[in-house]
N, C-alpha and C positions, 0 to 999 in steps of 0.2 A: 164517846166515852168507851173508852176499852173491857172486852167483857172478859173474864176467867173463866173455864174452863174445867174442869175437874175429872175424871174420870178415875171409877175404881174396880179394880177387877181381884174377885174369887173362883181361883181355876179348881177345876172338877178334882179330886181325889185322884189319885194317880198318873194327873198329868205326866208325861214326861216332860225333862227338863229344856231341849230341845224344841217342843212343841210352843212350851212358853216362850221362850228366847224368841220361834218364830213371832208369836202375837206381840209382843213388847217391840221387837224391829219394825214391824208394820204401822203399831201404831204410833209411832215416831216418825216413821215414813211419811205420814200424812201431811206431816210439814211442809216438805218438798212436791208431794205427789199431789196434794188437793189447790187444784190451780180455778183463780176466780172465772169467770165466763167473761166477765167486760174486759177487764186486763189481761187476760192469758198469764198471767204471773201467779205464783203463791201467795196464797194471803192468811194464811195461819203467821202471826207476828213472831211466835216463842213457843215451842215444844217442850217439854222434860219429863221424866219420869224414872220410875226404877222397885225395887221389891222395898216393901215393908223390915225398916228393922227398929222400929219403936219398941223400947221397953216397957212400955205400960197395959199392954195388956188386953187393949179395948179394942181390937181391930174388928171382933165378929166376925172372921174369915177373911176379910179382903186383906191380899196378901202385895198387891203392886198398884200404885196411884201415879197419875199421869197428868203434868198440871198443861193447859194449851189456852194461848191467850191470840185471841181477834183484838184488833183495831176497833171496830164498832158492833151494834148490835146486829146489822144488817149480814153482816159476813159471818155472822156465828150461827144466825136463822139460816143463810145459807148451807152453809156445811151440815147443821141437824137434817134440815129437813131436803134438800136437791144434791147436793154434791155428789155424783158418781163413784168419786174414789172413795168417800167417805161410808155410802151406804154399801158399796163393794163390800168392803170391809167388817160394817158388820153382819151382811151377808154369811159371810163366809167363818162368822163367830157362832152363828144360829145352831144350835144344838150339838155342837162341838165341845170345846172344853171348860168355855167360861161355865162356873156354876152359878156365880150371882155379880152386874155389874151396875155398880150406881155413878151415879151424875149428880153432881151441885155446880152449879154458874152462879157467877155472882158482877159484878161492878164493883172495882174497887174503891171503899169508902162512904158507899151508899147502902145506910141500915136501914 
């Protein structure tokens, strides 16, 4: 069963615009860049994301969402918890400009 993926990012006050654009191309990158260990191939199925422009009100600062969808649950464990390029990644987020970043996964159709 295919797992979704969610990702949501509130950048620090003063980011520059630049800085963002870089975190938003990287983590899109991941697509391409986070490659399985048994198959040497990407195994992220579907990337997307982009800035917040909901009129309603309720974002509480998260200002850009990222939806990324795995094949199964086994390659979504992977990338949380081993994938190289993935924890690169957020390596490299660690006390820089994200101010608060949340996560919801889910199974589509499964309440």
């Amino acid at each position: 069963m295919s797992i979704t993926h969610i990702v949501m990012f509130q950048f620090k006050a003063g980011t520059p615009s630049d800085a963002i654009q870089d975190v938003c191309a990287r983590m899109l990158a991941l697509k391409t860049n986070c490659i399985h260990p048994a198959t040497q191939q990407p195994y992220i199925t579907s990337a997307s994301g982009g800035a917040d422009n909901s009129p309603e009100g309720i974002q509480n600062g998260i200002s850009h969402a990222f939806v990324v969808e795995f094949a199964n649950v086994a390659d979504r464990d992977y990338y949380v918890k081993e994938d190289p390029v993935h924890q690169a990644f957020i390596q490299s987020l660690s006390g820089g400009v994200i101010e608060k970043a949340q996560v919801v996964d889910f199974t589509p159709g499964v309440f």
